[in-house]
DRENDREN-856995 format. One record per residue (C-alpha): residue in three letters; x, y, z. Coordinates in pm, whole numbers, plus 32768, in hexadecimal, padded with zeros to 4 digits. Example, Ala and Ser with C-alpha at 12.3 -4.5 7.8 and 13.67 -1.06 7.14 Angstrom:
<atoms>
ALA84CE7E3E830C
SER85577F9682CA
</atoms>
This chain:
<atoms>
UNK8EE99512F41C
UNK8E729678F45B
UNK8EF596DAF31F
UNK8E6795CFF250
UNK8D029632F2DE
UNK8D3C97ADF2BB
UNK8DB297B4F169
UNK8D08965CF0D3
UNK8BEA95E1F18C
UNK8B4D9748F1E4
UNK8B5A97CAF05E
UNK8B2F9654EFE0
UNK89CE9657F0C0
UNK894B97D3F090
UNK89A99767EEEC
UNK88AE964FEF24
UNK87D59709EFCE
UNK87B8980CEED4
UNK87AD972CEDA6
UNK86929648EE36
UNK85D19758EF14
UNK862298A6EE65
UNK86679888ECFE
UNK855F98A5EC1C
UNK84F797A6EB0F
UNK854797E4E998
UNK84A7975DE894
UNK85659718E753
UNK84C99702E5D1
UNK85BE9670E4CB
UNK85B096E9E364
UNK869896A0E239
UNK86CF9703E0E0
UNK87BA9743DFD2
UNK87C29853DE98
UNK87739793DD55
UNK87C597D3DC31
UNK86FA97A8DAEA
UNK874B97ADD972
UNK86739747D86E
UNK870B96E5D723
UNK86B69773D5C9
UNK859F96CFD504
UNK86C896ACD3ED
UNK877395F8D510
UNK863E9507D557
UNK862B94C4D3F7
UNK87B49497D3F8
UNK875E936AD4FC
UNK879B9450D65E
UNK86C09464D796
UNK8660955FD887
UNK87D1953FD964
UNK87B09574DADD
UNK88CD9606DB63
UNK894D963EDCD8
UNK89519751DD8B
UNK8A2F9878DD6E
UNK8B3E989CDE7B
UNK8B3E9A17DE4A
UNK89DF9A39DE99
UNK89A59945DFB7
UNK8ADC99FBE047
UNK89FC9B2BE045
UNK88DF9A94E0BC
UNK89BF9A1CE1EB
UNK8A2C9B64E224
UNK88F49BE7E20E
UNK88419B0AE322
UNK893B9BCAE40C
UNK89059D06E377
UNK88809E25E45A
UNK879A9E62E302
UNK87069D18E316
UNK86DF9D79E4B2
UNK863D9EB5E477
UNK85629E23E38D
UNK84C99D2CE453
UNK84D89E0AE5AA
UNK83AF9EEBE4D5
UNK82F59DDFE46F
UNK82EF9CD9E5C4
UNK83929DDFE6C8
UNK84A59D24E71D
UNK84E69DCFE877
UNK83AD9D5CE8DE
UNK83D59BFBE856
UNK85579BEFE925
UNK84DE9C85EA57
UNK83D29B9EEAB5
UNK84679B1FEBE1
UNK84B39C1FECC4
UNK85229B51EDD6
UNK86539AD3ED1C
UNK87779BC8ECE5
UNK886A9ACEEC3D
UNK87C29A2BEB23
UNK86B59B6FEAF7
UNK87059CB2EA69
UNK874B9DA9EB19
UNK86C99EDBEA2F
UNK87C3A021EA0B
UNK86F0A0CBE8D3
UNK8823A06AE828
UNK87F39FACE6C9
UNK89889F26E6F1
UNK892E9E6CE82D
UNK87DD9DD9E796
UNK889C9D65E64F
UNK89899CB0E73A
UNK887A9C21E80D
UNK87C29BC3E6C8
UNK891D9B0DE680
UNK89179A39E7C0
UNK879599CAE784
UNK87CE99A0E615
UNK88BA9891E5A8
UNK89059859E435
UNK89DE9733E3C8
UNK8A749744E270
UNK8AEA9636E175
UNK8BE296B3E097
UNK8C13955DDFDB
UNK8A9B9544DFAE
UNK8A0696A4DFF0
UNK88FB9624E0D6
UNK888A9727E201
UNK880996CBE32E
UNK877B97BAE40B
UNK8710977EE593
UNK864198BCE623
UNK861798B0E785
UNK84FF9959E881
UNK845E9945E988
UNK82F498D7E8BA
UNK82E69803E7E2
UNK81DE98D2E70D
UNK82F799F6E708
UNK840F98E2E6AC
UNK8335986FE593
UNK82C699E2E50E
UNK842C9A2EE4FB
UNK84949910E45A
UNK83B19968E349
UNK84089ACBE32E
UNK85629A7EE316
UNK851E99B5E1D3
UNK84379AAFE154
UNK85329BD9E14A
UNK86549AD0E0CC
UNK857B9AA3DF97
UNK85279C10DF81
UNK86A79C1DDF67
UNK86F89B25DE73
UNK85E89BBFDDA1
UNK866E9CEFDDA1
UNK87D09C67DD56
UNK874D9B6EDC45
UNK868B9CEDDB8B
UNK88009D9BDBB5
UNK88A89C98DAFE
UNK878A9C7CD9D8
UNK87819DF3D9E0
UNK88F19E0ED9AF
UNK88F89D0BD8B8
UNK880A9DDED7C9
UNK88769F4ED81F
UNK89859F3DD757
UNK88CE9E88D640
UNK88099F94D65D
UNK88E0A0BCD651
UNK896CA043D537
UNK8836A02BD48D
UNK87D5A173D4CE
UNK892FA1D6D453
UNK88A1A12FD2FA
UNK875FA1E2D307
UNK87FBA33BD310
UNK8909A2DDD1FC
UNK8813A243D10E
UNK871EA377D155
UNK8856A466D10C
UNK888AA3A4CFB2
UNK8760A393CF6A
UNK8727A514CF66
UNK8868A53FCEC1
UNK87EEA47ECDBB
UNK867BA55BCDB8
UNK872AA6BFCDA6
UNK8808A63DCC8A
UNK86E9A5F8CBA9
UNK8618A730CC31
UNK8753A80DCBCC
UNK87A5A74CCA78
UNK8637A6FFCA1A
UNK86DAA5AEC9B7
UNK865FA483CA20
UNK874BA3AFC9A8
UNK888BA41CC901
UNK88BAA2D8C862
UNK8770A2E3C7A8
UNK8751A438C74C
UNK88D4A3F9C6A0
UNK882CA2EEC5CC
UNK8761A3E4C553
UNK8872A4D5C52C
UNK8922A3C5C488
UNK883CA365C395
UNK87E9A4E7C333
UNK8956A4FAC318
UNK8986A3A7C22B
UNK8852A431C143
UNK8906A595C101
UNK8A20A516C0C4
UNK8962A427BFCC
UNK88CBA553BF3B
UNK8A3AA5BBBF24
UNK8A91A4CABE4C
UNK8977A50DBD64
UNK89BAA670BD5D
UNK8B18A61EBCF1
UNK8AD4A532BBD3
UNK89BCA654BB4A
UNK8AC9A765BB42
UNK8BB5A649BA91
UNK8AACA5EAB974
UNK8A34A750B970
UNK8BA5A7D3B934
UNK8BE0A6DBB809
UNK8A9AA6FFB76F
UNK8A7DA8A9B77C
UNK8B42A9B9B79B
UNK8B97AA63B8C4
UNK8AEBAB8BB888
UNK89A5AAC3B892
UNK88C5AB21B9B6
UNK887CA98CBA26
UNK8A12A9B9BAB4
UNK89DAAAADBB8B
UNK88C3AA14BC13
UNK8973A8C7BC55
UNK8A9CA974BCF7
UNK8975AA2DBDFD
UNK88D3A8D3BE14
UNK8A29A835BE55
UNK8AB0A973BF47
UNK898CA96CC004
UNK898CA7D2C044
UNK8AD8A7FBC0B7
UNK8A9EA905C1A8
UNK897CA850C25F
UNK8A7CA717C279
UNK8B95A800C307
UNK8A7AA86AC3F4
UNK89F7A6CCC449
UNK8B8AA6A7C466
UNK8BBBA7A6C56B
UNK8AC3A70CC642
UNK8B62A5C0C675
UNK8C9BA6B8C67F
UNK8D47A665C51B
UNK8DC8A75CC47F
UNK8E86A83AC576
UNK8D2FA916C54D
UNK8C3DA9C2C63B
UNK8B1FA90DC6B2
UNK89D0A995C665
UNK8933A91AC7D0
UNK88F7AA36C887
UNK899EA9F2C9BF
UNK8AF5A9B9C8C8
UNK8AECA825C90E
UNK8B3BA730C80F
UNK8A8EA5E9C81B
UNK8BD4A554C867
UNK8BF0A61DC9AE
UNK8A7AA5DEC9F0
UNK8ABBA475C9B5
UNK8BCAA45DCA8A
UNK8B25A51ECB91
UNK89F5A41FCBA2
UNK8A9DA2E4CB77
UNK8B6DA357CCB7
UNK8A03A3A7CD6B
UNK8994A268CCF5
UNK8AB7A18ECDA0
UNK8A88A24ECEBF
UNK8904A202CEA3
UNK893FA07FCE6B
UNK8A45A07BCF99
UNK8954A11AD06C
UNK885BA02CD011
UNK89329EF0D037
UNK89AD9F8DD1A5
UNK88569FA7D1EE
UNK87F99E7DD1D6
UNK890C9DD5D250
UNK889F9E93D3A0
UNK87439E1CD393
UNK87BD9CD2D34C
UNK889E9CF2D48F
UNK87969D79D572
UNK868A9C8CD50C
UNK87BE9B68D554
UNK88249BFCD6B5
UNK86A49C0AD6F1
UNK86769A86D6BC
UNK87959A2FD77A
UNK874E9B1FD8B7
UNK85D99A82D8B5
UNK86769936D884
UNK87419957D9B5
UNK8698999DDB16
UNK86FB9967DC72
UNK85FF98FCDD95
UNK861E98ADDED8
UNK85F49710DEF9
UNK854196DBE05F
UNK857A954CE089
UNK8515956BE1F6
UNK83D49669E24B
UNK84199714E394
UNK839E9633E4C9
UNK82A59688E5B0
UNK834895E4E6FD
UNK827F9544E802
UNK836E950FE923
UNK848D95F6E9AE
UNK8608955FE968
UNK86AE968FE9C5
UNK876B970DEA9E
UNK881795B4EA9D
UNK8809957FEC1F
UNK88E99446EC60
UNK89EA94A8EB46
UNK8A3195DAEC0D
UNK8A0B9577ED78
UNK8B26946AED18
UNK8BFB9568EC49
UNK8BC59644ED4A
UNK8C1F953AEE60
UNK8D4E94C3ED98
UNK8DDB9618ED76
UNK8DC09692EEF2
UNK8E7A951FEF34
UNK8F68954CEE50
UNK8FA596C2EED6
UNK8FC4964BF01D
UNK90A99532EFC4
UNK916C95FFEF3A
UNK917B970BF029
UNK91C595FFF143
UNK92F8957BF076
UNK936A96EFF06D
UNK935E9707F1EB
UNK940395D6F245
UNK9501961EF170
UNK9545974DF1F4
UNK952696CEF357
UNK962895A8F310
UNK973396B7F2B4
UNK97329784F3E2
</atoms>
């Protein structure tokens, strides 16, 4: 009997007494919530016969946000803004359930942990949050900070993922710009070193200079044949249609050398042939067009990672505003008194089956 009122009814009864006399009251506001996400189909998908889909929450990011209520960020944070040692420290007269302050943010971040609950549904990725204190204005003012900084996070999470989605859109388009600006002047110093616009028009020309010389040819030739079988060879007209004819055939050996016929020197003065020059630009001008497609295969790409990072946004889904509680449910007096009662029994049972056991043996 002396043992089951030293070491049950004396610690059962100063339990009570502390719980009902001693203990302060805490309030308790209840907020929940759940990170959403958005996407917005195409138009060419509404026209297509698609709606605006609604989809559930990502794990990955309400794992975060989980981890995050707990955080000593999120603790820090909210210490600046609502001094949390204050808010913990209220009542002074109660050194279990207050804090105790050490200047120590690890012991406030677990302290924040034992008035801050958070409940997570995997299957559903619903968060519940209960935040305890000792007034119910502070309960409620934490509450709401809590989901303020939780949507500052998934914010900032939801502009990572659209920035990553275009930065390499972008890169690559940049890539473009530079390559189709390195053609481009390829292309410029060609002509500024050739004079030549366009090889392929200028060789018409050349072409058609070339065809009427060697028309003139032709002509020359049949002279000198009527001239030879109408008058004698010493007759002066001869000579002058062998000139005519040497010199036509010179300025078409010279046209020839140009387009590189003829195994003869060019007359450019940079010792090109057209066919060299015409190789040269047609290879600047596939390197031009492929510049031009790349680039605009990049803006194309950029403009589609655009859409499809605007179309897609996370928020954070607050189904339940944070409460403002009117009466004080915690600390949960008659749960622990009888936990408390039911553990010092069961102690004591115990402890009397140990020494009657150990009596019966002697």
């Amino acid at each position: 009997m002396f043992s089951f009122v030293l070491l049950v009814l004396a610690p059962f009864g100063a339990s009570v007494y502390y719980l009902y006399a001693i203990a302060a009251d805490q309030y308790a506001a209840r907020v929940g919530f759940a990170v959403r996400s958005e996407e917005i189909e195409s138009a060419q998908d509404l026209l297509g016969g698609l709606s605006r889909s609604l989809s559930g929450s990502s794990s990955s990011d309400t794992d975060i946000l989980y981890e995050f209520i707990q955080s000593q960020d999120l603790v820090e944070t909210i210490d600046e803004e609502l001094d949390l040692v204050r808010i913990f420290t209220v009542p002074e007269h109660d050194p279990v359930f207050a804090y105790q302050p050490t200047g120590a943010i690890e012991d406030l971040v677990d302290y924040w942990q034992r008035m801050v609950r958070v409940s997570y549904d995997g299957n559903t990725g619903l968060i519940n949050l209960r935040v305890n204190a000792f007034d119910p204005v502070d309960a409620h003012r934490m509450a709401r900070e809590i989901v303020a900084n939780s949507a500052d996070l998934i914010n900032r999470l939801s502009a990572i993922a659209r920035e990553d989605a275009t930065r390499y859109a972008r890169e690559d388009l940049e890539q473009a710009v530079e390559r189709l600006k390195s053609a481009r002047e390829a292309l410029t110093q060609f002509r500024s070193e050739t004079r030549i616009v366009d090889p392929s028009a200028d060789i018409q020309g050349q072409m058609g200079l070339l065809n009427s010389l060697e028309a003139q040819l032709a002509a020359a030739y049949i002279e000198l044949s009527v001239l030879r079988e109408t008058v004698r060879e010493e007759d002066p007209r001869i000579d002058q249609a062998r000139r005519r004819l040497s010199v036509i055939e010179g300025l078409i050996e010279q046209e020839r050398a140009k387009f590189g016929m003829g195994g003869g020197r060019g007359v450019r003065a940079d010792g090109r042939d057209y066919s060299t020059l015409v190789g040269e630009f047609e290879r600047l001008m596939v390197d031009l067009e492929y510049a031009e497609e790349s680039y605009l295969a990049a803006r194309n790409a950029l403009d589609t990672a655009t859409a499809a990072a605007q179309r897609q946004s996370r928020y954070l889904a607050t189904y339940a505003q944070p409460t403002m509680p009117q009466s004080s449910r915690y600390p949960q007096r008659f749960m622990l008194s009888a936990a408390i009662g039911m553990f010092l029994l069961l102690s004591w049972s115990l402890l009397a089956l140990i020494y009657y056991s150990l009596r019966d043996r002697r």
